[in-house]
Backbone as ProteinMPNN parsed JSONL, in Angstrom:
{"seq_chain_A": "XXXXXXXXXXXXXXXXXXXXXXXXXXXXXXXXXXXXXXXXXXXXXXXXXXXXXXXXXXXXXXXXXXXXXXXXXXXXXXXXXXXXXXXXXXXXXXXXXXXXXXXXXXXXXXXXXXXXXXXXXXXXXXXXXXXXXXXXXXXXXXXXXXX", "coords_chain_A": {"N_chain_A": [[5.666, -13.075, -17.861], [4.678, -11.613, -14.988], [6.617, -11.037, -11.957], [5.509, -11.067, -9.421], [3.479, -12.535, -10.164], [5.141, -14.896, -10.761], [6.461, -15.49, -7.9], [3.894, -15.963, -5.972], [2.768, -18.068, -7.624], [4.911, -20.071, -7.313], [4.989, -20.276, -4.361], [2.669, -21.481, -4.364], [2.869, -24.341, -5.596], [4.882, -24.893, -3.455], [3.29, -25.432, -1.64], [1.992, -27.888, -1.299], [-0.727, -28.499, -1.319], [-3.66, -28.64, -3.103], [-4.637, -27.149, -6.129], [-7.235, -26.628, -6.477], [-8.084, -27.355, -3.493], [-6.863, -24.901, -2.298], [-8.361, -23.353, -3.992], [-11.484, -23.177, -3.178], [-10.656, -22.809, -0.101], [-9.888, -20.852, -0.569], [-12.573, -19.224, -1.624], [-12.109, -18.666, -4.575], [-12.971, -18.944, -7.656], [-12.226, -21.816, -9.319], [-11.865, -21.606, -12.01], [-10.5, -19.593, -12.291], [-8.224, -19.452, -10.585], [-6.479, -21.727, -11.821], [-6.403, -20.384, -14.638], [-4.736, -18.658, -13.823], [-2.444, -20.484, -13.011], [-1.544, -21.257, -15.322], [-0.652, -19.087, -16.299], [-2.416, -17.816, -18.386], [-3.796, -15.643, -16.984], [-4.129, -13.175, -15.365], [-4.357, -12.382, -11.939], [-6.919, -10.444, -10.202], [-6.495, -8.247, -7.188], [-7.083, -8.691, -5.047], [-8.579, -11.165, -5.183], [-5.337, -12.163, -5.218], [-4.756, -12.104, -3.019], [-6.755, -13.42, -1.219], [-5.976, -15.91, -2.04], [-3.218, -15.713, -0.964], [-3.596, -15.919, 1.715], [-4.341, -18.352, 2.352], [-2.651, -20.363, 1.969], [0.42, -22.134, 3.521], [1.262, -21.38, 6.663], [4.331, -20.81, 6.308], [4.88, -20.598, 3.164], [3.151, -18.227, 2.99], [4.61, -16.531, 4.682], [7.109, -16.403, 3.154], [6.724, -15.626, 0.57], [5.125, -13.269, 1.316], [7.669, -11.669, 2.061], [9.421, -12.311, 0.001], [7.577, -10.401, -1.751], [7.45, -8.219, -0.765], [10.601, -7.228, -0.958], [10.95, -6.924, -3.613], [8.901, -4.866, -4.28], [10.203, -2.986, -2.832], [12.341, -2.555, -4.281], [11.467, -1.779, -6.678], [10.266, 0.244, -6.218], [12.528, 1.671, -4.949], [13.731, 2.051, -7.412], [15.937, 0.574, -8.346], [17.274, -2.513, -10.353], [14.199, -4.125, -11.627], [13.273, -6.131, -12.866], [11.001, -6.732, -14.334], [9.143, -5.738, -12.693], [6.159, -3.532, -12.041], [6.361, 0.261, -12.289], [6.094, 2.277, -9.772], [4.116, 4.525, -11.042], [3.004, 3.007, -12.591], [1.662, 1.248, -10.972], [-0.101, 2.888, -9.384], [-1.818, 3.833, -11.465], [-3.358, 1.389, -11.999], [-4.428, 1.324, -9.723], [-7.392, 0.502, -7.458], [-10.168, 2.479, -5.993], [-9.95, 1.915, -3.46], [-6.961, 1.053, -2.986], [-6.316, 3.289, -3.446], [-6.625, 5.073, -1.689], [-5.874, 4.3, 0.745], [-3.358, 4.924, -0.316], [-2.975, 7.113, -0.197], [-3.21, 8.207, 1.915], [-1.477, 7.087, 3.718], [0.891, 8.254, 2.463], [0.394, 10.943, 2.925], [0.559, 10.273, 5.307], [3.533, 9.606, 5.499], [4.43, 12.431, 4.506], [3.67, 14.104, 6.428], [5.156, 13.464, 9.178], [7.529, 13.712, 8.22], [7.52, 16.183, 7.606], [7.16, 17.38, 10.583], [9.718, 16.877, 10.829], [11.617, 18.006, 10.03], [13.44, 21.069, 10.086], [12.069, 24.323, 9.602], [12.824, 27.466, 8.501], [10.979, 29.301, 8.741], [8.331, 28.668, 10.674], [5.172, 27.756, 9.716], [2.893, 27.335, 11.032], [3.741, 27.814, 13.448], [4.429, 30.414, 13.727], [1.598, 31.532, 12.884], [0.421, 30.726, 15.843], [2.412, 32.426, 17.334], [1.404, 35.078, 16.418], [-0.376, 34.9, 18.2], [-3.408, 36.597, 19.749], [-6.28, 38.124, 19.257], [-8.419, 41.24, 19.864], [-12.116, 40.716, 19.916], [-14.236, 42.505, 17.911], [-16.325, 43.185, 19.454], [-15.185, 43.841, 22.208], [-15.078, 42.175, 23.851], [-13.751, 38.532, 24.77], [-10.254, 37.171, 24.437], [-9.598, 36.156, 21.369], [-8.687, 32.991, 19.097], [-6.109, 33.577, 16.577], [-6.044, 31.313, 14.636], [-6.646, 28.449, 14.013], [-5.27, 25.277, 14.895], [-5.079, 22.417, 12.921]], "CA_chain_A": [[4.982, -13.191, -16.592], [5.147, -9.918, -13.925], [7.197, -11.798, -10.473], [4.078, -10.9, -8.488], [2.474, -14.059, -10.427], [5.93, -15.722, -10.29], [6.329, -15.319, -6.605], [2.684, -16.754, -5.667], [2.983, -19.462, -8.204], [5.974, -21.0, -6.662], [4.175, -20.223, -3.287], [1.25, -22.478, -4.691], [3.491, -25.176, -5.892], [5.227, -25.54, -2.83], [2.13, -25.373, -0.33], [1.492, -28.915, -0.917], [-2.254, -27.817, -1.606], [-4.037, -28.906, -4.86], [-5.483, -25.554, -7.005], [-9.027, -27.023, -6.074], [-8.201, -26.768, -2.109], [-7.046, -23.15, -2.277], [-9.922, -22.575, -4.638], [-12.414, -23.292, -2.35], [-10.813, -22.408, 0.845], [-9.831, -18.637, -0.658], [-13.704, -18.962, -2.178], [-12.103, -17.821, -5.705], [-13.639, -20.111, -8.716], [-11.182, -22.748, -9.908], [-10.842, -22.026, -13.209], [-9.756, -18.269, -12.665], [-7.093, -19.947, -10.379], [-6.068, -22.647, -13.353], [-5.472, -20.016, -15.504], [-3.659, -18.043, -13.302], [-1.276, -20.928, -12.735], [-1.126, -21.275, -16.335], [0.171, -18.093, -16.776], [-2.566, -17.41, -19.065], [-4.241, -14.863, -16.541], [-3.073, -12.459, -13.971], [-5.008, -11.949, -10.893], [-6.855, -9.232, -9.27], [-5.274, -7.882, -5.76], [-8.251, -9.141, -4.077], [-8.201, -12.89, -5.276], [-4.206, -12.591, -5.204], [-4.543, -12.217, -1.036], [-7.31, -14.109, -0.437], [-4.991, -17.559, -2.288], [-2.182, -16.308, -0.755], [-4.105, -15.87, 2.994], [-5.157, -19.536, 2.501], [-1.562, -20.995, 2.05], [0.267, -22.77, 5.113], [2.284, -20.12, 7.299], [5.322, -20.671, 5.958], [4.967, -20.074, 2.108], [2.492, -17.267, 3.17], [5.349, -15.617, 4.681], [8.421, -16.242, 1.86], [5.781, -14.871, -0.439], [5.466, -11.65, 1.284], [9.063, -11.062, 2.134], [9.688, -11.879, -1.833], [6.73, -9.251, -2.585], [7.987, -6.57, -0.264], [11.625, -6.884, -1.229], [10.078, -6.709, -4.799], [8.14, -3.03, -4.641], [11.393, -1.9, -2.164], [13.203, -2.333, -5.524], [10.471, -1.286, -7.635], [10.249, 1.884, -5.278], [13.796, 2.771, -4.94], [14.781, 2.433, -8.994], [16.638, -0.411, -8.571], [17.075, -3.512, -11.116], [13.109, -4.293, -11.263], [13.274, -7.661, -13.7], [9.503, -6.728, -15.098], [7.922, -5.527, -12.075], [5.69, -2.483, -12.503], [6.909, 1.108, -11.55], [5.059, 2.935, -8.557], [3.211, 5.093, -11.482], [2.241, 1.962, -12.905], [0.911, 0.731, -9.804], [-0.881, 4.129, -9.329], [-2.412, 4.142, -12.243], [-4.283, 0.216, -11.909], [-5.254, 1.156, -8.296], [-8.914, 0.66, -7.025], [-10.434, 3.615, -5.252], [-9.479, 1.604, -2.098], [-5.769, 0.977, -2.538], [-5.32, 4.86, -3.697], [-7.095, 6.085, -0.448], [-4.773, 3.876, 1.92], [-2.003, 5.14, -0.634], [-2.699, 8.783, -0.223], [-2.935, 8.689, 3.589], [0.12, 6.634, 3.875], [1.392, 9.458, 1.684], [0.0, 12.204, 4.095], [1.421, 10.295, 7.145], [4.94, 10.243, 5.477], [4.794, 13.996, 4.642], [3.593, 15.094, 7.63], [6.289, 13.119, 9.715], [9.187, 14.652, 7.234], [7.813, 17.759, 7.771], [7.441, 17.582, 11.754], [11.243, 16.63, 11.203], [12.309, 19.129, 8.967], [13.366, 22.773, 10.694], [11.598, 25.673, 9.164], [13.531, 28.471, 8.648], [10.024, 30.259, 9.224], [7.201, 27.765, 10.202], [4.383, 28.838, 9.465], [2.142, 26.722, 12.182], [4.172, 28.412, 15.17], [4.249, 31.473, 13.246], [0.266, 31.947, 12.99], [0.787, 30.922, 17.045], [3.107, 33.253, 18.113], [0.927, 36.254, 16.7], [-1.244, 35.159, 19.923], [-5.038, 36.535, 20.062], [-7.016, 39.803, 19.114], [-9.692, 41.482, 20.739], [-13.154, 40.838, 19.118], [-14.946, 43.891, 17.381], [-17.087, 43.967, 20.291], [-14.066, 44.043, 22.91], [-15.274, 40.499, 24.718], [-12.671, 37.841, 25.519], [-9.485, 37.248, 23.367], [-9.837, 34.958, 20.031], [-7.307, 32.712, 18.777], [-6.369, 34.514, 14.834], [-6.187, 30.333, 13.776], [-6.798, 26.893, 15.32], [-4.57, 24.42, 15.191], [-5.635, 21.111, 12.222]], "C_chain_A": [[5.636, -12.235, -15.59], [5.944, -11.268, -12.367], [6.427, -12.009, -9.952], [3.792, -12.456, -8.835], [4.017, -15.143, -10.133], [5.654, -16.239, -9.186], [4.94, -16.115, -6.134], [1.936, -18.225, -6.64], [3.744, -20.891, -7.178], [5.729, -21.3, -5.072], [2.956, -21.39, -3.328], [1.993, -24.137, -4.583], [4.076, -25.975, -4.322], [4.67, -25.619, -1.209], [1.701, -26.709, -0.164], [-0.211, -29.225, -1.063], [-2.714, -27.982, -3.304], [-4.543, -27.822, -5.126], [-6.87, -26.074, -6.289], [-9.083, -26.858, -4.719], [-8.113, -25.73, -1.96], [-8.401, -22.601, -2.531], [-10.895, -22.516, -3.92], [-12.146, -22.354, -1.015], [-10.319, -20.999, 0.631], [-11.527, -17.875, -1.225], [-13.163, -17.769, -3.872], [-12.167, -19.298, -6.791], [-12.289, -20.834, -9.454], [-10.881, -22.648, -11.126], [-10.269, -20.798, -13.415], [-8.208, -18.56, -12.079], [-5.895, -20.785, -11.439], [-5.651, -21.544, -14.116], [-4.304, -18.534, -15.335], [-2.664, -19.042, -13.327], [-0.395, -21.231, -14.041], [-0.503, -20.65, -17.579], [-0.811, -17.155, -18.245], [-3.778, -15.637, -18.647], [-3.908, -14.279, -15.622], [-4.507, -12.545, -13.114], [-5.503, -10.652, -10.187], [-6.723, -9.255, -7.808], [-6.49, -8.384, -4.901], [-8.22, -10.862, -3.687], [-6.695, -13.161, -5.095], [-3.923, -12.953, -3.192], [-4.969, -12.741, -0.517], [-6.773, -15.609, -0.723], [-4.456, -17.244, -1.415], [-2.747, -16.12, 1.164], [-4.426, -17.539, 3.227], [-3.601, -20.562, 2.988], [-0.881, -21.24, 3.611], [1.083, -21.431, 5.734], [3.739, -20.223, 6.351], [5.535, -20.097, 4.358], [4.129, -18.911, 1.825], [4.033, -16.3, 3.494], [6.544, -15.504, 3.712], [7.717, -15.493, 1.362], [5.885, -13.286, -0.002], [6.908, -10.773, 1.637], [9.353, -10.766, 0.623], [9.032, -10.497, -1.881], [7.281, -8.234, -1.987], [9.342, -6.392, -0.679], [11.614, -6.837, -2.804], [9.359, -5.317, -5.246], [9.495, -2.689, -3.892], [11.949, -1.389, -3.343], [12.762, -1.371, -6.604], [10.596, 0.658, -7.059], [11.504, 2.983, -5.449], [14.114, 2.54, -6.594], [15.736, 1.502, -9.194], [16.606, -1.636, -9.221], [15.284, -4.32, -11.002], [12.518, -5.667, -12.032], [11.727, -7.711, -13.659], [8.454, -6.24, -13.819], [7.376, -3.765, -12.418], [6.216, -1.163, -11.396], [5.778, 1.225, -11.042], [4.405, 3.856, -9.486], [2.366, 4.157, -12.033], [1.017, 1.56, -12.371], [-0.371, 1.924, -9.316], [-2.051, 4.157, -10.114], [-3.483, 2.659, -12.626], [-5.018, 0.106, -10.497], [-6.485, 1.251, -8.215], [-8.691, 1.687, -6.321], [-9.883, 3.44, -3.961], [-8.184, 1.537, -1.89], [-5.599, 2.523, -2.911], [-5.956, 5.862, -2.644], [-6.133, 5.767, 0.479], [-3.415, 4.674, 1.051], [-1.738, 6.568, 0.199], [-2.466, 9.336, 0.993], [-2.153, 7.774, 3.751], [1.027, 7.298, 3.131], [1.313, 10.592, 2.552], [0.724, 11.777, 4.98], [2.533, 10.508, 6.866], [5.118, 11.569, 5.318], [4.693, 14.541, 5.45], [5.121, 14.781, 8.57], [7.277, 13.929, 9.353], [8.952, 15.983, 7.06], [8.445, 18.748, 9.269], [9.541, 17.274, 11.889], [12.037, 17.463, 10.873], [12.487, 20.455, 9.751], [13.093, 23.46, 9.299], [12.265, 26.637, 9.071], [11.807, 29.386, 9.483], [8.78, 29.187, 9.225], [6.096, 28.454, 10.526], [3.238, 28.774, 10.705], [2.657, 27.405, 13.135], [4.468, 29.922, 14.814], [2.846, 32.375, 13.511], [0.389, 31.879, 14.915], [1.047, 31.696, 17.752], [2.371, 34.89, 18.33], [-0.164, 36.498, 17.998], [-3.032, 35.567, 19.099], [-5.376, 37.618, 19.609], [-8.123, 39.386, 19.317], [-10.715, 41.487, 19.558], [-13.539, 42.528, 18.951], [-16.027, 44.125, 18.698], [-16.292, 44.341, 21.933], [-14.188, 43.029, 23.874], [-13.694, 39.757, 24.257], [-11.826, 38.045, 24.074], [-10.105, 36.042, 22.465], [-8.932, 34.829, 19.544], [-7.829, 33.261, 17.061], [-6.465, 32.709, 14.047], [-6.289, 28.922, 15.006], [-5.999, 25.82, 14.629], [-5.119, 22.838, 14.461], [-5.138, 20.251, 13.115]], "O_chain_A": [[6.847, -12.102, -15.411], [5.375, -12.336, -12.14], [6.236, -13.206, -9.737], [3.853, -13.384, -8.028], [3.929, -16.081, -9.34], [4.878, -17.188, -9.072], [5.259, -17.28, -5.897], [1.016, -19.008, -6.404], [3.394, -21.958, -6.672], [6.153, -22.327, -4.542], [2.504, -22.0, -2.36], [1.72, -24.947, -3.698], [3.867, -27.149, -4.018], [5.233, -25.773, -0.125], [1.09, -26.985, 0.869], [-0.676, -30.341, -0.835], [-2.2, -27.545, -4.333], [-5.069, -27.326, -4.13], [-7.268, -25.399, -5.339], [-10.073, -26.215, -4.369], [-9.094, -25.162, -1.48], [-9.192, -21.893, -1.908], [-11.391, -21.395, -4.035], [-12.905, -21.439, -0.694], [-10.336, -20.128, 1.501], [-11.792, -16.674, -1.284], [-13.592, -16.659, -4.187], [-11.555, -20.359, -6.667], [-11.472, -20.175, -10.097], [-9.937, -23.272, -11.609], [-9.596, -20.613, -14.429], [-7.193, -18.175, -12.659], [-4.742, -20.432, -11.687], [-4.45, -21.574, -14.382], [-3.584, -17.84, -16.053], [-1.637, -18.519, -13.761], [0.823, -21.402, -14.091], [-0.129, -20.946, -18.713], [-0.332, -16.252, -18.931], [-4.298, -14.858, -19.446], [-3.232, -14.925, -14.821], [-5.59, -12.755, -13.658], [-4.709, -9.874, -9.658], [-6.851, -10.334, -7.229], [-6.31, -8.163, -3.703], [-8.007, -11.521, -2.67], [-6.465, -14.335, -4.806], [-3.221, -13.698, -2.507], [-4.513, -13.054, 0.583], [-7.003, -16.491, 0.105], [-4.663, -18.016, -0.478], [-1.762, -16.307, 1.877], [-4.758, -17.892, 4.359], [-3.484, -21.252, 4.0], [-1.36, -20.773, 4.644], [1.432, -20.537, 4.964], [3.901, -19.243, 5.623], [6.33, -19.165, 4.236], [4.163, -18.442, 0.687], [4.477, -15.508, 2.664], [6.94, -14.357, 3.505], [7.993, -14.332, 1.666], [6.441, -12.367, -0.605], [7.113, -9.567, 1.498], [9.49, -9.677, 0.067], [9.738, -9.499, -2.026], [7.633, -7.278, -2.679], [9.533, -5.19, -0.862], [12.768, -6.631, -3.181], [9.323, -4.856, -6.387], [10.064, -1.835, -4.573], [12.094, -0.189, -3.575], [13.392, -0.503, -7.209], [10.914, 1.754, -7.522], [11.623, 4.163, -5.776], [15.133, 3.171, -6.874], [16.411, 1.573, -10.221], [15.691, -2.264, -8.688], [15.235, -5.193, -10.136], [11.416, -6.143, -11.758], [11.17, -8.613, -13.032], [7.23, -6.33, -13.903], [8.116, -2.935, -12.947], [6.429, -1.301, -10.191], [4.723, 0.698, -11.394], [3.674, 4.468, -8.707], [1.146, 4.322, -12.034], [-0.12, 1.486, -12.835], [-1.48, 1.551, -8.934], [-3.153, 4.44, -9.644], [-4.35, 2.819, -13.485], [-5.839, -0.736, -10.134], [-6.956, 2.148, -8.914], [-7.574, 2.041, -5.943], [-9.409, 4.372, -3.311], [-7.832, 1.869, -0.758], [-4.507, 2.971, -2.562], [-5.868, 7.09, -2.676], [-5.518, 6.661, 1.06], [-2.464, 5.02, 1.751], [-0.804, 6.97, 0.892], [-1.873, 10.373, 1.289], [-2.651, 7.622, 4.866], [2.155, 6.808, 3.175], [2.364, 11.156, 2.857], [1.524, 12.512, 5.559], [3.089, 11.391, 7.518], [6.023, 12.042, 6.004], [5.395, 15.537, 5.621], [6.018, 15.618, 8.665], [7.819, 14.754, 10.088], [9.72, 16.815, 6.576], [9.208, 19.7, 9.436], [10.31, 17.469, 12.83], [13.129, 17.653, 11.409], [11.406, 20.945, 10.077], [13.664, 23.258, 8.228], [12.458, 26.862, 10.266], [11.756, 29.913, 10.595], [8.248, 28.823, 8.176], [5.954, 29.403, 11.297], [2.765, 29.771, 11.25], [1.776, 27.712, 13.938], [4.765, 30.641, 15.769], [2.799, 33.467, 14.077], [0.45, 32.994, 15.433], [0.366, 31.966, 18.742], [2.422, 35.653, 19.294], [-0.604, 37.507, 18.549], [-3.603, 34.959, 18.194], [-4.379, 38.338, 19.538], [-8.739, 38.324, 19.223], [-10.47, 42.024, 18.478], [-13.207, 43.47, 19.671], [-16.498, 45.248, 18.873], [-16.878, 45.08, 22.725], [-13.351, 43.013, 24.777], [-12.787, 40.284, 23.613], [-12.19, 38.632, 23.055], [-10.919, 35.198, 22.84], [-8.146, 35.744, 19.301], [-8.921, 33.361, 16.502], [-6.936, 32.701, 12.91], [-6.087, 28.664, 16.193], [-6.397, 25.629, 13.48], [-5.566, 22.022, 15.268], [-5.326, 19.042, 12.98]]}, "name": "protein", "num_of_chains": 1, "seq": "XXXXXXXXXXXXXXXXXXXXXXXXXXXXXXXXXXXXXXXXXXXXXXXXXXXXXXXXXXXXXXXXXXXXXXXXXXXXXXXXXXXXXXXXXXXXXXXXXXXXXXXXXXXXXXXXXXXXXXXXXXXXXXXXXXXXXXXXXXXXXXXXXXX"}
């Protein structure tokens, strides 16, 4: 059994909440829950958020501290006791988690780039060459615009 299902098991267990209340109030069919708890089915990331959205505040939040200090590990390479690497995870994503991935991918690169000195950047580079005169000798024109 992957932690993930651990983790939101033991979350279930100690919500005080029968499988049949979740089931209903996450609207995911009771017996896909059942044999999630029975370890004989994993969950997809859809039904895993809308159980664990249902649960009371408190084992809602253990749950996601566990899960995030769970991929940190997974992330950085550190002791991962069966959870799946970040190609893993890549490679079972819906179209939707690998669009939020890729632009939460873009925002960190851009950041670590705006941080990074350039020996020669190329953005204030194209800049600096300034403007040239059109072929018909009307106003200046920038040589690039600015994404």
């Amino acid at each position: 059994m992957d932690r993930h299902q651990e983790i939101l098991i033991a979350a279930i267990r100690e919500s005080g909440l029968t499988a049949r209340e979740i089931a209903v109030k996450a609207g995911v069919h009771e017996s896909t829950l059942s044999k999630f708890l029975d370890g004989k089915n994993d969950l997809k990331a859809g039904n895993y958020f809308k159980i664990l959205s249902v649960l009371p505040v408190a084992q809602r939040q253990v749950t996601l501290e566990r899960l995030s200090i769970g991929v940190m590990n997974a992330l950085s390479g550190e002791d991962t006791k069966g959870l799946r690497s970040l190609v893993d995870m890549i490679e079972v994503a819906t179209d939707d988690e690998m669009e939020a991935a890729m632009i939460a991918i873009g925002r960190k690169w851009k950041r670590s780039r705006l941080s990074y000195r350039h020996t020669e950047d190329i953005d204030n580079a194209i800049a600096r060459q300034g403007t040239t005169q059109s072929a018909i000798g009307q106003a200046s024109v920038p040589k690039a615009i600015a994404v």
